[in-house]
N, C-alpha and C positions, 0 to 999 in steps of 0.2 A: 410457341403458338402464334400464327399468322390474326393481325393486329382485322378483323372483320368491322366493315364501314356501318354495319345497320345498326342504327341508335336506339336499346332498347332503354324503356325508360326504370329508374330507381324511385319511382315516386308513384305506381299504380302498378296495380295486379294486370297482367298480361298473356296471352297467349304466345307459344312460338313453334309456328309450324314450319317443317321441313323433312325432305327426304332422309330416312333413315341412315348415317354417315357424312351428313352434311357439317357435325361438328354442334351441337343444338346443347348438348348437356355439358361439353367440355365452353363452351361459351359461357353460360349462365353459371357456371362455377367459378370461374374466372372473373368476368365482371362484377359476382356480390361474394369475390373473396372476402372483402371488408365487413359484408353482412353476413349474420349468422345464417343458414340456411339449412331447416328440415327436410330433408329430402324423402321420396315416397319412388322408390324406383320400379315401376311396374313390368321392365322386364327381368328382375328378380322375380322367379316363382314365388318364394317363402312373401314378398312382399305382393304381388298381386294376390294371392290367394289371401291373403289377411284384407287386402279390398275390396276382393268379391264376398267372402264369406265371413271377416271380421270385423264390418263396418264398422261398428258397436266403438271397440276395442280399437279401431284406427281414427277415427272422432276424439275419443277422449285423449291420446297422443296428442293430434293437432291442436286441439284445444289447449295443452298445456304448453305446446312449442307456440305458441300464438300468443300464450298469458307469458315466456319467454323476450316477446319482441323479435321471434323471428321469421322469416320469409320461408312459407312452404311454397318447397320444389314438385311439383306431381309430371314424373318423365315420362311418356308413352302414355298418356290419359288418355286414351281411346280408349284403353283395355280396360278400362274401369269407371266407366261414363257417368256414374251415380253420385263419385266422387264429387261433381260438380254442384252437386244441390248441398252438399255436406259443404264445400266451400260456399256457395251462395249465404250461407247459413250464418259462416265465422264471418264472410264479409259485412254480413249487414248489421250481427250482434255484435263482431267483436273489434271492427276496422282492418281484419283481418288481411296482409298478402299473400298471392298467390304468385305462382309461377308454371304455368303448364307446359309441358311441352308435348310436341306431338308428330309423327309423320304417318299419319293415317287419318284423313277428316272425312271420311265416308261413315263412321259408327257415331260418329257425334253429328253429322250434318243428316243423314237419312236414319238415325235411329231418335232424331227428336230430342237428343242430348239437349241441356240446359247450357247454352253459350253464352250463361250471368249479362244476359241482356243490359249489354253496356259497361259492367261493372271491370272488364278487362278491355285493354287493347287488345291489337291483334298485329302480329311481326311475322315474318315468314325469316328462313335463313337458307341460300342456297348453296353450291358446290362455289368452291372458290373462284375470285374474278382476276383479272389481271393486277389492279390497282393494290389485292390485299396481298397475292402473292409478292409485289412490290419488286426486290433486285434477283428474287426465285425465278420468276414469271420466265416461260422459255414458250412461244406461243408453237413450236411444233410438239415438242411435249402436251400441249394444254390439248391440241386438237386431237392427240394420240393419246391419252390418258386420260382427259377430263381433269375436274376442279376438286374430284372431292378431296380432303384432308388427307386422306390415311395413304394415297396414290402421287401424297406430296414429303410428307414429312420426314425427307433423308431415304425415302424410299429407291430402291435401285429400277431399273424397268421391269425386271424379273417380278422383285416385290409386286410391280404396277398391274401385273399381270396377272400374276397371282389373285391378288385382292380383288380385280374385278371382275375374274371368275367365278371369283368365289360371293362377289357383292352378286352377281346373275344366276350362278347356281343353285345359291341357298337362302341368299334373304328374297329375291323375288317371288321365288317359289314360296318358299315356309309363309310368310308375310300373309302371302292370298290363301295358302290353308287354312295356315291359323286363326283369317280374321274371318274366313269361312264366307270368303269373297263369290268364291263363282262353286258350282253344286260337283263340277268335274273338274280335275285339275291338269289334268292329259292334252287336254285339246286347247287352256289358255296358255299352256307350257309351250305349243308349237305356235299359236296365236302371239306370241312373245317376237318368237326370229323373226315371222310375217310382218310387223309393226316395225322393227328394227332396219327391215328394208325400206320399208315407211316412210321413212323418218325426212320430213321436210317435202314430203311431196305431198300433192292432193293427195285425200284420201277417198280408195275407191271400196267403201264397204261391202259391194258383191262380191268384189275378185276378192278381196279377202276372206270373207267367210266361205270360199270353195277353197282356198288354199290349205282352211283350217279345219272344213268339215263340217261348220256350223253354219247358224242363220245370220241373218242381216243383221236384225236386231239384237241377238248375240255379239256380235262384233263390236255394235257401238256399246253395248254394253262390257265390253273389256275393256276400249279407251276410256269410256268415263272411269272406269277402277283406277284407269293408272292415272289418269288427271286427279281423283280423288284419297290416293296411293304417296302424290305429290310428283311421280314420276315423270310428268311430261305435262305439256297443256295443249289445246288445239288454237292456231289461229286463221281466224275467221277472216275471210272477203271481205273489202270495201265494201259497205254498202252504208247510205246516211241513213236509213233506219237498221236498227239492230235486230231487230223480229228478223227482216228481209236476208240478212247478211248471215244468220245462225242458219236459214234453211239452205243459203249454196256450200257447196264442195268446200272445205276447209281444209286445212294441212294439221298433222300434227308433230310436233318436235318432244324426241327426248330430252331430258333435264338435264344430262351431261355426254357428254362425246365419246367418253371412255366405257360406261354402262352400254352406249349405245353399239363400242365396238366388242366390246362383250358380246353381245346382243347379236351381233352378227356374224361372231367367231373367227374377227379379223384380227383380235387386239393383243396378239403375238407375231404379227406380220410386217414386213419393212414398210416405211410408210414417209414419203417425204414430200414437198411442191410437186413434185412432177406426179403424184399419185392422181389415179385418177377420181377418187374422192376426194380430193383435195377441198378441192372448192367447194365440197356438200360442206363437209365437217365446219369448213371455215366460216360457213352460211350458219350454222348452230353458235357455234363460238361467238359470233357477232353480237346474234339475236340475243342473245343468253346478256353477254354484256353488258347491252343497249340496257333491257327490260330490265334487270336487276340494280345497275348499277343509280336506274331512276329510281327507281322503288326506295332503295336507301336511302336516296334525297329526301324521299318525302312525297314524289311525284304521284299524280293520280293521271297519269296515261291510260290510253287506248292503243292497241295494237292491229293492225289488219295487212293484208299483203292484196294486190288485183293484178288476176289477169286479164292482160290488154286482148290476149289474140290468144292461139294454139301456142305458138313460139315466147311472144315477149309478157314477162310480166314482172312487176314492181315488187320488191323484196318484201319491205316492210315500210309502213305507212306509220304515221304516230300524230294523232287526237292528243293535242297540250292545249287542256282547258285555258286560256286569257292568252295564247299566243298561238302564233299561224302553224299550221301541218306541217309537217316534214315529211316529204317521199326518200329514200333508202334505195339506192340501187349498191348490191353486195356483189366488190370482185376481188375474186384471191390474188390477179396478178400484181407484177411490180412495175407492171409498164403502163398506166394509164391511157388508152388511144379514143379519140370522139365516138366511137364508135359502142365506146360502154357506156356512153351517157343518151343513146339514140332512145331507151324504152323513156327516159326519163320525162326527154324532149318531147316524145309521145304525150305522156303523160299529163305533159303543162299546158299542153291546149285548151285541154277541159278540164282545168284545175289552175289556173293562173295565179290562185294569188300565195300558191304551197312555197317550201322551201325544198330545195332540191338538191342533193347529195351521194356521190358515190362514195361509199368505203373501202381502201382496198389497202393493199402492202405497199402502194406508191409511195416513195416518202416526198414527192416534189406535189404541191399546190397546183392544181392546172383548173380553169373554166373552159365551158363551152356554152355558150347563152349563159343562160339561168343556175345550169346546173355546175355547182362547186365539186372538185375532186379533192378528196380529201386523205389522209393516211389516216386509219381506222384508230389508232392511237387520238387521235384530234377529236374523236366523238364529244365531249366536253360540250363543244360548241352547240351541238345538237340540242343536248339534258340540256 
């Protein structure tokens, strides 16, 4: 098992959301091997059904693994949202722990679920990073496969392939059935490849919903499923007010590169630098990175991207509460020239007092004014 950087805690009940394969229940098994742990597996039928319909009869259990001293595990707790007022219940009578995990917050966030107001933390776990794959780490693999676990562990590319067809074919699909996400399943199933082309550019919710056959409003309502799904997030335009910045054009990014090339039925294709996705994929890779690898710090960032013009615009921006902005210009080559640091340059006119940095495959240090070249490995310095 690959040694994962986010620090969850042994001393208070906790939430841990993430994409279904992210590795969420082989973690929390792991980390309280030392503690006993009742576990409530909800994608066991025989066990969800005993939590929809034997609440009774699954209380009293808890109760006795509680009077025990041990930590209840509740895996996929969307599926059984009531759950949570029966733990609210042990924690308050009994000092009871919990352990939730989850990749679906849409039943619990828009069904009014009880998020024990306070009484948990809350941890996210994503597709693996560079730092945890550690002497694995092969960064054309990562853009061509993605992070998650199961497209790493001794897996061959075949396997790679396999799995995340089959992660595109059947858990996407089943997932949004199941969870009885959208009313049709036909038209988010082609709304799928549509977002997959998507991925990292504006997004233009008309031409989409004619690609897909639906309405506008339809549309945004399938990314927020997969923002809510854990699948992806949208980020939003520079703008210093936030109201301002949520109403322009946004981009949104898949949550791994390998689902992504799934997604668009390239992820059995040759695929090297000179690809000309290259530099999309490596634009996700970065981001993914960046966002996560602060997260596990502990970080409370803000992310945002601006376009200057039609042509030039700034990758990714980053809001670090008590220290100066950092603007993000993302290039895959290996040859660093002044000419990738020009949008930055732009940039610092009307923004002077930011920090200014290209990431790319360069591995030699270069400046131009302000703005630092950097090998994307160096990011440290950023977090």
């Amino acid at each position: 098992m690959y040694k994962r950087l986010n620090n969850l805690t042994i001393s208070n009940s906790f939430f841990l959301f993430g994409a279904r394969g992210t590795g969420k229940s082989t973690l929390i098994r792991h980390r309280f091997a030392g503690n006993q742990l009742f576990e409530v597996d909800l994608l066991d039928p025989v066990q969800a059904e005993e939590a929809l319909f034997g609440i009774s009869e699954l209380k009293a259990k808890l109760e006795f693994a509680v009077a025990e001293g041990k930590w209840i595990f509740i895996d996929e707790v969307q599926k059984a949202p009531k759950l949570l007022d029966v733990a609210q219940s042990l924690i308050d009578r009994k000092n009871a722990k919990f352990i939730f995990s989850g990749s679906s917050a849409r039943k619990l966030r828009r069904g009014a679920a009880n998020l024990l107001g306070g009484r948990a933390y809350q941890f996210h776990l994503y597709p693996l990073i560079s730092i945890e794959l550690a002497q694995d780490f092969d960064l054309l693999r990562h853009l061509k496969f993605g992070g998650l676990p199961q497209a790493w562990r001794g897996a061959s590319s075949l396997d790679a392939v396999r799995y995340l067809r089959s992660y595109v074919s059947t858990y996407l699909k089943e997932e949004v059935a199941e969870e009885q996400l959208v009313r049709k399943l036909e038209p988010f199933t082609k709304f799928l490849q549509v977002a997959g082309q998507m991925s990292g550019h504006l997004l233009n919710y008309t031409k989409v919903a004619q690609d897909v056959g639906v309405s506008d409003q339809t549309v945004k309502t399938y990314f927020q499923i997969l923002e809510d799904t854990l699948l992806g997030y949208t980020l939003l335009p520079l703008n210093r007010s936030f109201r301002k910045a949520a109403g322009k054009t946004p981009k949104f990014y898949f949550f791994d590169t390998g689902v992504l090339r799934a997604l668009q039925r390239t992820v059995d294709q040759p695929f090297d630098e000179n690809h000309y996705l290259y530099g999309l994929y490596f634009e996700h890779f970065l981001i993914h990175e960046i966002m996560r690898r602060a997260e596990y710090m502990g970080k409370d960032y803000r992310y945002s991207f601006l376009r200057l013009n039609d042509q030039d615009e700034v990758d990714l921006i980053i809001d670090r509460p008590g220290h100066t902005e950092v603007a993000i210009e993302i290039k895959s080559t290996s040859h660093i020239k002044k000419e990738h640091a020009e949008v930055l340059l732009k940039f610092s006119e009307d923004f002077p007092n930011s920090e200014l940095y290209v990431l790319s495959n360069d591995p030699n240090h270069k400046s131009f004014g302000r703005v630092k070249c950097l090998h994307w490995k160096q990011m440290d310095w950023i977090i």
